[in-house]
N, C-alpha and C positions, 0 to 999 in steps of 0.2 A: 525434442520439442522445438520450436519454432518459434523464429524470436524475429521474422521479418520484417523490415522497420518498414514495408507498405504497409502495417496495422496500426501505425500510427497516427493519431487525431489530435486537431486540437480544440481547448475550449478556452473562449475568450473570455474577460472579465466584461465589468461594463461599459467600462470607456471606449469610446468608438475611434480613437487614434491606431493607425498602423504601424509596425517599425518601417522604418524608412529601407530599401534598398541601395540607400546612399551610405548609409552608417547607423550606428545606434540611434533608437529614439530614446532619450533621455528621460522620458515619462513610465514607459513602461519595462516590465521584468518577466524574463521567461521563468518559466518553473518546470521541472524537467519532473514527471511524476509518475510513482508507482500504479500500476495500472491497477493492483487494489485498493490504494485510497482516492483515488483521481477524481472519482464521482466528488464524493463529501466535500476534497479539497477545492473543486471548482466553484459548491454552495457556498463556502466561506467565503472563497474570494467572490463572488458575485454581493452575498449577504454585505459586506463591507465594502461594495465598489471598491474595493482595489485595482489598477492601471498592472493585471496582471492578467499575463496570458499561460495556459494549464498546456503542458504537451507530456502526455500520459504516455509510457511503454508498456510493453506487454503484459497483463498481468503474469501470465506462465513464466514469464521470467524467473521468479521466484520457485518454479520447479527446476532450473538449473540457476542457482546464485553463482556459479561464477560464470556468468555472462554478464550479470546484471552491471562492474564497476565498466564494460569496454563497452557495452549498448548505449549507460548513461553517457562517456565520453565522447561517444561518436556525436550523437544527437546534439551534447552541447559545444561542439566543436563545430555543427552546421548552423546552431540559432546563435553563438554568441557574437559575432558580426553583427545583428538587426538587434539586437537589446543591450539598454545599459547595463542590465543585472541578470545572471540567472543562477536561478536558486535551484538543490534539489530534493526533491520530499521523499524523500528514501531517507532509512534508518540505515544502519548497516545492512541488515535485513540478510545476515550469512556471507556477506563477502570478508570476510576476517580483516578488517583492514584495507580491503583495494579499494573500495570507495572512499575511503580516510583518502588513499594516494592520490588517486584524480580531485577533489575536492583541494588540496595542496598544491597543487600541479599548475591548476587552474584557477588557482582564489577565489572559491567559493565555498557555500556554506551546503549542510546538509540538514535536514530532523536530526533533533539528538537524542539517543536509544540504541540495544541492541538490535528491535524489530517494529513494526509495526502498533503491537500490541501494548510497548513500551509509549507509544507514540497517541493511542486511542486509551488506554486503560490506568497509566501512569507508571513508571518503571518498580515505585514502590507497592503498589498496588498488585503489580507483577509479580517481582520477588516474592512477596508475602506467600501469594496461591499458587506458585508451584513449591516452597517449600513446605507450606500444606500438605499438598497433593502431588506428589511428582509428575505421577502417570495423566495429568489434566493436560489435554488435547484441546485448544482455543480455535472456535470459530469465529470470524468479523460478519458483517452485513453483506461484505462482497463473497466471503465463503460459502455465506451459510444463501444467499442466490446461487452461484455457481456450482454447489458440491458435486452434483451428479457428473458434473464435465471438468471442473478442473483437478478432483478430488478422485474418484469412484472409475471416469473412465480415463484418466493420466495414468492414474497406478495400475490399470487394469482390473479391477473388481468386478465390473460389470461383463469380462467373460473368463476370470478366473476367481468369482468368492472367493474357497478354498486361502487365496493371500490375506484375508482380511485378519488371520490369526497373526499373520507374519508380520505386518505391517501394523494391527494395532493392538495384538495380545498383550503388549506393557502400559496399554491405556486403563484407567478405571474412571473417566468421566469427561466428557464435554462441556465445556464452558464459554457460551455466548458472548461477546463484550457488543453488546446489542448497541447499536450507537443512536437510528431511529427504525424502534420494533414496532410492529402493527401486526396485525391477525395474519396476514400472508405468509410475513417472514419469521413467526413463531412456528406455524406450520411446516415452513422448510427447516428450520431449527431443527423441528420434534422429527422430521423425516431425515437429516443427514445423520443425527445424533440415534438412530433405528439401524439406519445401514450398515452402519459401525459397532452394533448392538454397545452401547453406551448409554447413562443415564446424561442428563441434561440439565447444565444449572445455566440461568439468564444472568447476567451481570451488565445492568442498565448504564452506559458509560457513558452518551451522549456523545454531543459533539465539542465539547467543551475543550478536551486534552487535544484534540486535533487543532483545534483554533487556539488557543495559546501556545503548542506546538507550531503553526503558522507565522504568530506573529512575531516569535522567536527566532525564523528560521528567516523572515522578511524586515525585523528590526522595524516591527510599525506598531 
């Protein structure tokens, strides 16, 4: 996979200050952010005018986590010069600890959880339904957009089916944590949750745990 940092973007909050080229601007705080929650995280920080600027990585990153603790370091090793603060919206998200390392290394802060889902759903919320369910397979809003291409053609399904026993014969169901659903993306729900021949539960999460997720991780 491909984790080239020319795929990188950024999204500004609302304030119309820049960092300085001279040193930190004092006003504003980078946020170093998972390229599957980046969207949402950006609507928060806009929703709340936050003096916060979004610089989202790969979302595939997360098809290889241990990329993800030396791709976060690099990126904030090039913005921390121009900002007072930067923050990063990554859970663990599968680096066993290396993102704990850089986060120490560097004094700063991260989401607190072992993944995303912890982060959008609530860790307790979590626990509870995989000990339910073990074989429960979670999709986000950014998955259940992208499945056919980060999902279907990363693993190769789309010109080997045949793997889809190998890869998710231990699943017995998909679990949405719908954050904002409408008729398009229930559509793609019922269609990633097909390809995987799996049955399909919604679990209406909002945007709520992300945003106090946020303001925990920006101390606002």
């Amino acid at each position: 996979m491909s984790s080239s940092r020319t795929d990188r973007t950024s999204t500004t909050g609302s304030s119309t200050s820049s960092p300085s080229r001279d040193g930190a601007d004092a006003r504003r705080t980078a946020v170093i952010a998972c390229g599957a929650i980046a969207r949402p995280v950006a609507e928060i920080v806009r929703s709340h005018d936050w003096p916060v600027d979004v610089h989202p990585l790969p979302p595939l990153l997360h098809n290889a986590p241990h990329l993800i603790a030396s791709e976060v370091e690099a990126l904030l090793v090039t913005l921390r010069p121009a900002y007072a603060t930067v923050a990063i919206a990554y859970a663990d998200c599968g680096t066993y600890g290396e993102l704990d390392a850089v986060c120490e290394r560097h004094g700063v802060r991260r989401l607190a959880g072992l993944h995303c889902y912890d982060v959008l759903g609530g860790p307790d919320r979590m626990r509870a339904m995989f000990e339910q369910q073990p074989g429960t397979y979670v999709l986000t809003d950014f998955l259940v957009r992208s499945f056919r291409r980060t999902v279907v053609q990363e693993l190769g399904l789309d010109r080997y089916p045949e793997l889809r026993e190998d890869y998710f014969g231990h699943y017995t169901r998909v679990v949405w944590l719908a954050q904002e659903p409408d008729t398009e993306l229930r559509a793609l729900a019922v269609d990633a949750a097909s390809l995987i021949g799996l049955p399909l539960t919604e679990v209406d999460v909002g945007l709520g745990g992300l945003d106090r997720s946020m303001r925990a991780l920006l101390q606002v």
